[in-house]
N, C-alpha and C positions, 0 to 999 in steps of 0.2 A: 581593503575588501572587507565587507561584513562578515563577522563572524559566523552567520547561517550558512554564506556563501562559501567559504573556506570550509567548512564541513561536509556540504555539499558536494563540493570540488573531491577531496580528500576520500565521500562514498565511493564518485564515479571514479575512480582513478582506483579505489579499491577493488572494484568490481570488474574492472578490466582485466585486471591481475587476473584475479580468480575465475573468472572463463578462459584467459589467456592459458593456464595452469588445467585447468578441465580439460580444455581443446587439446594439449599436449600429450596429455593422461591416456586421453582416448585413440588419441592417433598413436601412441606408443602402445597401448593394450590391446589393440584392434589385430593387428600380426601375432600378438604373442597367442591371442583365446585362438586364432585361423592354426598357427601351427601345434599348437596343443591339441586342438582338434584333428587335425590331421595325426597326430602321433597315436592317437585316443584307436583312428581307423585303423589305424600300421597295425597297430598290437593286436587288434579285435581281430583284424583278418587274417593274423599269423595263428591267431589259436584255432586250431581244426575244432569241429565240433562233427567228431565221426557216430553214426548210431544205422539202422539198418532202416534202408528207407525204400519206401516203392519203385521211387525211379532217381534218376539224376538227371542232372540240367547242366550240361556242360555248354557254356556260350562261347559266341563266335571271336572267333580274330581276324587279324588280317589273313589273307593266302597271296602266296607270292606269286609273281608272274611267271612263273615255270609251273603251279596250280598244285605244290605242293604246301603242306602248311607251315605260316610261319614259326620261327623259336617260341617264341609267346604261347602260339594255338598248338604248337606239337605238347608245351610244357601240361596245359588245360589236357590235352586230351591223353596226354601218357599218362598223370594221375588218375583220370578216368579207369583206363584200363588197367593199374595198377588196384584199384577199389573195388572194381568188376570181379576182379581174377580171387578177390579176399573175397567175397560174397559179401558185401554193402546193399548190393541193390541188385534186379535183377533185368533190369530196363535202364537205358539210357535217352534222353532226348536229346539230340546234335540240332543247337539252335542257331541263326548265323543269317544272315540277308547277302543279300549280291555286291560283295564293294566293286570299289573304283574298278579292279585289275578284272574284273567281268564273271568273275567265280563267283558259283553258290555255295559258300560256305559251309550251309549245312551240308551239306552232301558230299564235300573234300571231307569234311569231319566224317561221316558216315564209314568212308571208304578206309579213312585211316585205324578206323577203331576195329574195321575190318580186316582190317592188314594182322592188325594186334591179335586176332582171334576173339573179338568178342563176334558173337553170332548176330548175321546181320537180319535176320527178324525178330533181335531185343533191340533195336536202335530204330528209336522214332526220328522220322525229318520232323524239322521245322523250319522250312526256307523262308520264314516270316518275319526272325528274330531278328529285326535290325536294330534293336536299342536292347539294353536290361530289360524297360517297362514289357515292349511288346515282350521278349522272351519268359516273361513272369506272366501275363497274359494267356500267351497261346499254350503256356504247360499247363495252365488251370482249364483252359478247353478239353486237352488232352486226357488230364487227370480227370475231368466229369467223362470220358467215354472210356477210359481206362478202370474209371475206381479208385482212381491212385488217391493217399491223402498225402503223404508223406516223402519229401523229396530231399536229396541232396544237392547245393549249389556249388557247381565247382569251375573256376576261374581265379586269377592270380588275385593273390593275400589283401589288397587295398582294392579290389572291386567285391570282394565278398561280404563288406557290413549292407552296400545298397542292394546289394541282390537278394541277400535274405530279408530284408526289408522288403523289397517288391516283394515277394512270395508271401511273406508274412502278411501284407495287407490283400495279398489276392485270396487268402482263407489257409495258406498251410500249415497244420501243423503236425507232426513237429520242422522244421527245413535246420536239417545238415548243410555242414560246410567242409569245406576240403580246398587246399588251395596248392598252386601247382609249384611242385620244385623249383623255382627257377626265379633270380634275381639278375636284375637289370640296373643298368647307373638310370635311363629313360623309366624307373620307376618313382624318382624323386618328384617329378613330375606329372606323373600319372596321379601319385598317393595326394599332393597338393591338388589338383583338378578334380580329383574323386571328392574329395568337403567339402566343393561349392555342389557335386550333383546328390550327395547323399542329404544335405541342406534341402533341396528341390523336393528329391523325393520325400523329405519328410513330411513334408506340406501337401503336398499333389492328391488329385484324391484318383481312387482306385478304385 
């Protein structure tokens, strides 16, 4: 074989390697930047960011089929009222859309916050809020008829980096955070699913 040839051969055969060895790199670094970002959300959403705000934006969960709320939406809405009762804010908006089991969520939240003693002409519905986005949405509706600038986000510790996010691009500032007592093994999974949506929303426009 020619000498040119043999070196030739020896590039390509170089070069295989060395994609072979990138492609490997990147398939192994691709999970670790995903869980490091995920850890990046865990911690962000564990630090409260308490300060006194107009109103609060407590979002929906599920509600059980007996139409009470579930563990998840009692934990969201006990911190609520645990914030309420310290003087944070002096409005709340109960955000939530109609799931599966046929409940308006907002309005089981309404009723429980009511249970609690906070007064229930400081508790805005929003039976609109079927996603973060809409509920970042229809509180900046609220807050232009309200006045409101300044809000607190409260919902479990790995949904709270995109929620203040949505508010943050709907125009609020300052947006408080508060995240509810309460840990789950089903949040290992939530905090992983919440990097591919806080991803999204970082793009999305608003």
């Amino acid at each position: 074989m020619p000498t040119f040839a043999i070196y030739a051969f020896s590039a390509v055969n170089l070069m295989k390697r060395l994609f072979t060895r990138r492609r490997i790199i990147a398939l192994l670094a691709l999970p670790s930047l995903y869980l490091l970002a995920t850890a990046w959300l865990v911690c962000d959403g564990l630090v409260d960011r308490l300060g006194h705000a107009d109103v609060a934006l407590v979002l929906g969960s599920k509600v059980e089929m007996n139409g009470k709320p579930s563990v998840r939406l009692q934990g969201r809405l006990d911190r609520t009222v645990e914030l309420y009762k310290a003087g944070y804010f002096p409005w709340v908006i109960a955000s939530g859309g109609v799931g599966k089991e046929g409940f308006d969520e907002a309005a089981v939240m309404r009723d429980y916050l009511v249970g609690q003693g906070v007064p229930a002409d400081h508790v805005i519905l929003d039976s609109h809020g079927d996603n973060t986005f809409a509920s970042a949405q229809n509180t900046l509706a609220i807050a232009k008829q309200k006045h409101f600038t300044s809000v607190m986000a409260i919902s479990q510790y790995f949904h709270l980096p995109r929620s203040r996010l949505a508010l943050q691009r709907c125009g609020f500032k300052p947006v408080y955070t508060a995240h509810a007592k309460l840990f789950e093994w089903r949040d290992v999974y939530s905090s992983l699913r919440e990097t591919l949506g806080y991803v999204k929303y970082s793009v999305r426009s608003f």
